[in-house]
N, C-alpha and C positions, 0 to 999 in steps of 0.2 A: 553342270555349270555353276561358277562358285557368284552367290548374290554380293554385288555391289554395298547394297544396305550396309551404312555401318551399326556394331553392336548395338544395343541400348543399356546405358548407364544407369544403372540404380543407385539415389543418396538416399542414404539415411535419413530419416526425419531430424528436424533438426533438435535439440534440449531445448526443452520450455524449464526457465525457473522461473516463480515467484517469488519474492525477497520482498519483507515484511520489515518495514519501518519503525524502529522499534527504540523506548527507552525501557530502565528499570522503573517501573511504579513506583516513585517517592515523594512524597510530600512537596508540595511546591515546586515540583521540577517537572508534573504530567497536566495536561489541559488546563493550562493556569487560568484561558480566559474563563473556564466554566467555575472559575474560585470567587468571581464576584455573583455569586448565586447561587451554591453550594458549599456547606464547610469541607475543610481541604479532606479529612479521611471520605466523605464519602466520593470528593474527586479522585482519590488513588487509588477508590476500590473499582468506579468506574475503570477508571482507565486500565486496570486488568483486567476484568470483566472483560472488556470491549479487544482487548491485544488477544485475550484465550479463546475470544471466539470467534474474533478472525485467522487467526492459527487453524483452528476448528475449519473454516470454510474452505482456507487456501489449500489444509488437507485432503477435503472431499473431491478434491479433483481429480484426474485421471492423467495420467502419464504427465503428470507436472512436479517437477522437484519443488521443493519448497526451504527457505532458507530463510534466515532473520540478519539483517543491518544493523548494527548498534553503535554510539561510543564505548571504547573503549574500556572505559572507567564500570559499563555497563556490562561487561560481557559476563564476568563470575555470575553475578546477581541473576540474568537473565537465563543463562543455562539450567542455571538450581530453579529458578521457578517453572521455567520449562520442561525441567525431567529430562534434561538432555535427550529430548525425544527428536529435538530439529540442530540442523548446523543453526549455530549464534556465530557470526564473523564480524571481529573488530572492523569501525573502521578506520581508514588512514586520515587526520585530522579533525579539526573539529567543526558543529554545526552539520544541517541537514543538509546543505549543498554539497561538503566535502563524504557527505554519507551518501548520496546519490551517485557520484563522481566513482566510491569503491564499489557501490554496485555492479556499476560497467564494467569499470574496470576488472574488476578482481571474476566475475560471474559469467563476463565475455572471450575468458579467453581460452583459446583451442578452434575457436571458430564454431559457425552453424549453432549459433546458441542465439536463443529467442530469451532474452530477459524482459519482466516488468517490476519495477520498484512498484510496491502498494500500499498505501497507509494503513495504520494500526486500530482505525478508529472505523471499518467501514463492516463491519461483520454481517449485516442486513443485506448487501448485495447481491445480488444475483447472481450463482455462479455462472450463466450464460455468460454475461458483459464480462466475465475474467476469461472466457473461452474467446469471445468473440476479439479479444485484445490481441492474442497471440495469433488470432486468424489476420486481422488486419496488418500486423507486423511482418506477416508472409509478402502484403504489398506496398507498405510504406519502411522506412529509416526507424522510423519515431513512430510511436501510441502513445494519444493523453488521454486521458479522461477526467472530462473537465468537471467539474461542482459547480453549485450556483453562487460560488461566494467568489468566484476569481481564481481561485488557486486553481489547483488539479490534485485528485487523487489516486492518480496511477501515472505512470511515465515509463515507458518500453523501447528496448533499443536492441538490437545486432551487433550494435560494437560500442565501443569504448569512446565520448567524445568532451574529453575535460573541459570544455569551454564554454559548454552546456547549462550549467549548475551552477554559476559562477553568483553566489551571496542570494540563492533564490530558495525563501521557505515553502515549502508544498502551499501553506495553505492561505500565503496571506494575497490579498486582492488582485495584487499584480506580478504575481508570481507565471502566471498563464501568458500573461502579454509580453513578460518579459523575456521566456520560455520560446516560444513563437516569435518574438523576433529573431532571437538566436538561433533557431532551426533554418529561417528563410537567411541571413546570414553564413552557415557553414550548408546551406545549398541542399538541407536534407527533407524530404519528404515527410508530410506528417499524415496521420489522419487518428479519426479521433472514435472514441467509446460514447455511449452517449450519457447525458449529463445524470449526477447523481451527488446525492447530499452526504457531508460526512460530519461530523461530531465535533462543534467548535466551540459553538453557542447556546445560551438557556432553549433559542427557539429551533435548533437542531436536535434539541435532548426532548423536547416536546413531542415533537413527529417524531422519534424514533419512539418513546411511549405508547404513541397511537400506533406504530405498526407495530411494534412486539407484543399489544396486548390483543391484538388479532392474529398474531402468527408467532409467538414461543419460542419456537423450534427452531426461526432461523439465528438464534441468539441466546441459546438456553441461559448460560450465566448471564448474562447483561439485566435477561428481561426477569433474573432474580434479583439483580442488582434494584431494579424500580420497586418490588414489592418490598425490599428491607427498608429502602430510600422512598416508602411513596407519601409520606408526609413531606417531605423536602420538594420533590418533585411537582407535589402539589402545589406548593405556593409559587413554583416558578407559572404556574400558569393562571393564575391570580395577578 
Protein backbone atom coordinates (compact mmCIF):
# COMPACT_ATOMS: atom_id res chain seq x y z
CA UNK A 1 0.00 0.00 0.00
CA UNK A 2 1.49 3.23 -1.24
CA UNK A 3 1.51 6.03 1.91
CA UNK A 4 -0.62 9.11 1.37
CA UNK A 5 2.04 11.16 3.52
CA UNK A 6 3.30 13.74 1.32
CA UNK A 7 7.54 13.86 1.06
CA UNK A 8 9.20 16.12 3.47
CA UNK A 9 10.99 19.15 2.12
CA UNK A 10 14.18 20.04 3.28
CA UNK A 11 15.53 24.04 3.13
CA UNK A 12 18.65 24.91 3.39
CA UNK A 13 19.52 27.09 6.36
CA UNK A 14 19.24 30.11 5.42
CA UNK A 15 22.91 32.80 4.86
CA UNK A 16 23.54 34.68 8.01
CA UNK A 17 25.77 38.00 6.87
CA UNK A 18 27.04 40.47 9.24
CA UNK A 19 27.97 43.69 7.41
CA UNK A 20 30.04 46.15 9.47
CA UNK A 21 29.43 49.80 9.21
CA UNK A 22 32.36 51.22 8.27
CA UNK A 23 34.52 54.49 7.41
CA UNK A 24 38.44 54.97 6.47
CA UNK A 25 40.02 56.23 10.00
CA UNK A 26 40.72 60.00 9.06
CA UNK A 27 41.23 62.79 10.93
CA UNK A 28 38.05 64.71 11.47
CA UNK A 29 35.80 62.47 9.67
CA UNK A 30 35.72 59.27 12.65
CA UNK A 31 33.87 59.82 16.15
CA UNK A 32 33.90 63.58 15.85
CA UNK A 33 31.90 63.84 18.93
CA UNK A 34 34.71 62.14 21.05
CA UNK A 35 37.04 65.32 19.39
CA UNK A 36 35.77 67.67 22.05
CA UNK A 37 37.59 65.49 24.75
CA UNK A 38 40.41 63.86 22.84
CA UNK A 39 43.00 65.42 20.48
CA UNK A 40 41.86 64.12 17.00
CA UNK A 41 45.07 61.55 16.32
CA UNK A 42 44.15 59.77 19.28
CA UNK A 43 40.38 59.83 18.00
CA UNK A 44 41.56 58.08 14.67
CA UNK A 45 43.48 55.69 16.43
CA UNK A 46 40.65 54.79 18.41
CA UNK A 47 38.41 54.45 15.85
CA UNK A 48 40.61 51.74 14.21
CA UNK A 49 41.26 50.25 17.22
CA UNK A 50 37.54 49.69 17.86
CA UNK A 51 36.62 48.87 13.53
CA UNK A 52 39.79 45.92 13.89
CA UNK A 53 38.23 44.62 16.72
CA UNK A 54 34.92 44.30 15.78
CA UNK A 55 36.14 42.80 12.62
CA UNK A 56 37.79 40.50 15.18
CA UNK A 57 34.39 39.62 16.86
CA UNK A 58 32.13 39.51 13.75
CA UNK A 59 34.90 36.83 12.69
CA UNK A 60 34.68 34.52 15.66
CA UNK A 61 31.37 33.61 14.71
CA UNK A 62 30.32 30.46 13.32
CA UNK A 63 28.66 29.91 10.01
CA UNK A 64 28.31 33.75 9.61
CA UNK A 65 29.60 35.55 6.43
CA UNK A 66 31.00 38.72 7.40
CA UNK A 67 31.35 41.75 4.98
CA UNK A 68 32.03 45.66 5.50
CA UNK A 69 29.56 48.87 4.14
CA UNK A 70 31.48 51.79 3.16
CA UNK A 71 31.43 55.09 1.02
CA UNK A 72 32.65 54.88 -1.68
CA UNK A 73 35.49 57.24 -1.63
CA UNK A 74 36.46 54.72 1.38
CA UNK A 75 36.77 51.47 -0.19
CA UNK A 76 40.66 51.59 -1.55
CA UNK A 77 41.72 52.94 1.85
CA UNK A 78 39.67 50.22 3.78
CA UNK A 79 40.55 47.10 1.89
CA UNK A 80 44.58 47.97 2.39
CA UNK A 81 43.97 48.42 5.94
CA UNK A 82 42.04 45.35 6.18
CA UNK A 83 44.46 43.07 4.23
CA UNK A 84 41.86 42.35 1.99
CA UNK A 85 41.02 39.75 4.42
CA UNK A 86 36.98 40.61 4.23
CA UNK A 87 34.68 41.80 1.17
CA UNK A 88 34.66 45.99 1.51
CA UNK A 89 31.39 46.81 -0.78
CA UNK A 90 30.88 50.43 -2.04
CA UNK A 91 27.89 51.90 -1.25
CA UNK A 92 25.24 53.34 -3.49
CA UNK A 93 24.98 57.06 -2.43
CA UNK A 94 25.76 58.95 0.28
CA UNK A 95 25.45 59.03 4.24
CA UNK A 96 24.61 56.14 6.66
CA UNK A 97 21.10 55.77 5.59
CA UNK A 98 21.92 55.30 1.90
CA UNK A 99 24.63 52.65 3.51
CA UNK A 100 21.97 50.87 5.32
CA UNK A 101 19.49 50.92 2.25
CA UNK A 102 22.83 48.94 0.01
CA UNK A 103 23.10 46.63 2.86
CA UNK A 104 19.75 45.15 2.05
CA UNK A 105 19.76 45.74 -0.92
CA UNK A 106 22.97 44.56 -2.38
CA UNK A 107 23.30 41.39 0.65
CA UNK A 108 19.42 40.36 0.38
CA UNK A 109 19.44 39.34 -2.80
CA UNK A 110 18.96 35.48 -4.09
CA UNK A 111 16.52 35.18 -1.28
CA UNK A 112 16.79 33.07 2.31
CA UNK A 113 19.40 35.57 3.57
CA UNK A 114 19.38 36.58 7.18
CA UNK A 115 21.30 40.15 7.13
CA UNK A 116 22.26 42.43 10.13
CA UNK A 117 24.01 45.84 9.55
CA UNK A 118 26.29 46.43 12.93
CA UNK A 119 28.14 49.35 13.92
CA UNK A 120 31.89 49.71 14.04
CA UNK A 121 32.31 50.93 17.36
CA UNK A 122 30.77 47.83 19.43
CA UNK A 123 33.77 45.29 19.71
CA UNK A 124 32.97 44.50 23.74
CA UNK A 125 29.70 42.76 22.72
CA UNK A 126 28.65 39.68 23.41
CA UNK A 127 28.92 37.32 20.71
CA UNK A 128 25.53 35.67 22.07
CA UNK A 129 23.43 38.99 21.31
CA UNK A 130 24.98 38.85 17.60
CA UNK A 131 23.66 34.99 17.52
CA UNK A 132 20.69 35.80 19.38
CA UNK A 133 19.94 38.60 16.45
CA UNK A 134 19.82 36.20 13.62
CA UNK A 135 17.69 33.80 15.93
CA UNK A 136 15.11 36.34 16.34
CA UNK A 137 15.00 37.25 12.49
CA UNK A 138 13.91 33.62 11.98
CA UNK A 139 10.55 35.31 13.71
CA UNK A 140 10.33 38.78 13.09
CA UNK A 141 10.88 41.15 9.40
CA UNK A 142 13.25 43.37 11.31
CA UNK A 143 15.95 43.08 14.40
CA UNK A 144 17.26 46.27 16.28
CA UNK A 145 19.21 46.46 18.83
CA UNK A 146 18.67 49.33 20.66
CA UNK A 147 21.49 51.34 22.96
CA UNK A 148 20.87 53.61 25.72
CA UNK A 149 21.31 56.69 23.76
CA UNK A 150 18.26 56.45 21.11
CA UNK A 151 19.75 55.25 18.25
CA UNK A 152 20.38 51.49 17.53
CA UNK A 153 23.29 49.61 17.00
CA UNK A 154 22.41 46.68 14.87
CA UNK A 155 19.46 46.59 12.39
CA UNK A 156 18.53 43.13 10.57
CA UNK A 157 16.24 42.34 7.84
CA UNK A 158 15.22 39.26 5.02
CA UNK A 159 14.71 41.67 2.40
CA UNK A 160 15.37 44.80 0.88
CA UNK A 161 13.05 47.69 2.12
CA UNK A 162 14.27 51.32 0.85
CA UNK A 163 11.93 53.37 2.77
CA UNK A 164 13.30 52.14 5.83
CA UNK A 165 16.51 54.33 6.28
CA UNK A 166 15.27 57.23 4.82
CA UNK A 167 17.83 60.46 6.41
CA UNK A 168 18.30 58.12 9.79
CA UNK A 169 21.93 58.02 11.50
CA UNK A 170 22.42 54.87 13.68
CA UNK A 171 23.29 56.67 16.42
CA UNK A 172 21.57 59.89 17.04
CA UNK A 173 18.56 59.98 19.64
CA UNK A 174 15.83 59.58 17.47
CA UNK A 175 16.99 57.40 15.05
CA UNK A 176 15.02 54.37 16.94
CA UNK A 177 11.72 56.13 17.07
CA UNK A 178 11.98 57.11 13.74
CA UNK A 179 13.04 53.59 12.70
CA UNK A 180 10.03 52.00 14.52
CA UNK A 181 7.66 54.22 13.22
CA UNK A 182 8.50 53.28 9.72
CA UNK A 183 8.41 49.40 10.36
CA UNK A 184 4.71 49.86 11.98
CA UNK A 185 4.12 51.84 8.79
CA UNK A 186 5.38 49.36 5.93
CA UNK A 187 3.43 46.67 8.30
CA UNK A 188 6.63 44.76 9.34
CA UNK A 189 7.35 42.92 12.37
CA UNK A 190 10.09 43.91 14.65
CA UNK A 191 11.57 42.43 17.65
CA UNK A 192 14.51 43.56 19.41
CA UNK A 193 18.19 42.32 20.86
CA UNK A 194 18.57 43.59 24.19
CA UNK A 195 19.99 47.00 25.09
CA UNK A 196 23.67 47.84 24.81
CA UNK A 197 26.08 50.61 24.92
CA UNK A 198 28.19 51.68 22.03
CA UNK A 199 31.15 54.36 21.66
CA UNK A 200 29.94 57.98 21.16
CA UNK A 201 30.71 59.93 24.04
CA UNK A 202 33.61 60.70 26.79
CA UNK A 203 31.03 58.77 29.21
CA UNK A 204 30.90 55.72 26.78
CA UNK A 205 34.68 55.63 26.50
CA UNK A 206 34.71 55.52 30.25
CA UNK A 207 32.72 52.32 30.91
CA UNK A 208 34.27 50.76 28.08
CA UNK A 209 37.92 51.46 30.23
CA UNK A 210 36.24 49.92 33.19
CA UNK A 211 35.26 46.77 31.17
CA UNK A 212 38.44 46.27 29.17
CA UNK A 213 40.54 46.76 32.07
CA UNK A 214 38.78 43.56 33.66
CA UNK A 215 38.38 41.66 30.47
CA UNK A 216 41.36 42.48 27.56
CA UNK A 217 40.70 39.95 25.45
CA UNK A 218 37.42 40.92 24.39
CA UNK A 219 39.15 43.99 22.66
CA UNK A 220 42.73 43.35 22.58
CA UNK A 221 43.60 46.52 20.32
CA UNK A 222 41.20 48.90 21.87
CA UNK A 223 42.07 48.08 25.43
CA UNK A 224 45.91 48.83 24.06
CA UNK A 225 44.65 51.74 22.62
CA UNK A 226 43.80 53.09 26.60
CA UNK A 227 47.15 52.07 27.92
CA UNK A 228 49.13 54.47 25.12
CA UNK A 229 46.04 57.07 25.53
CA UNK A 230 45.71 56.51 29.56
CA UNK A 231 46.76 60.07 30.39
CA UNK A 232 44.05 61.33 28.11
CA UNK A 233 41.59 59.11 29.21
CA UNK A 234 42.25 60.04 32.56
CA UNK A 235 41.38 63.36 32.57
CA UNK A 236 38.11 62.59 30.72
CA UNK A 237 37.14 61.21 34.08
CA UNK A 238 38.34 64.07 36.11
Amino acid sequence: MESSSRPTVSLAPPNRTLVIMAKAPRPGLVKTRLMESLPAPAVTALYRCLLEDTLALARSLSCVGVAVMCPEADQAELAHLLGNTVQVVAQKGEGLAAGLTSVFRHFTAGGRQYVIAFNSDSPHLAPRVLYSAFEILAKYDVVVGPPHDGGYYLVGAKAAHPALFESDPMGTKSALDRLLTRTKDLELSTGFTEPFYDIDVANDLILLARELQLAPAKAPRTAGWFGEWQQAVAQLRD
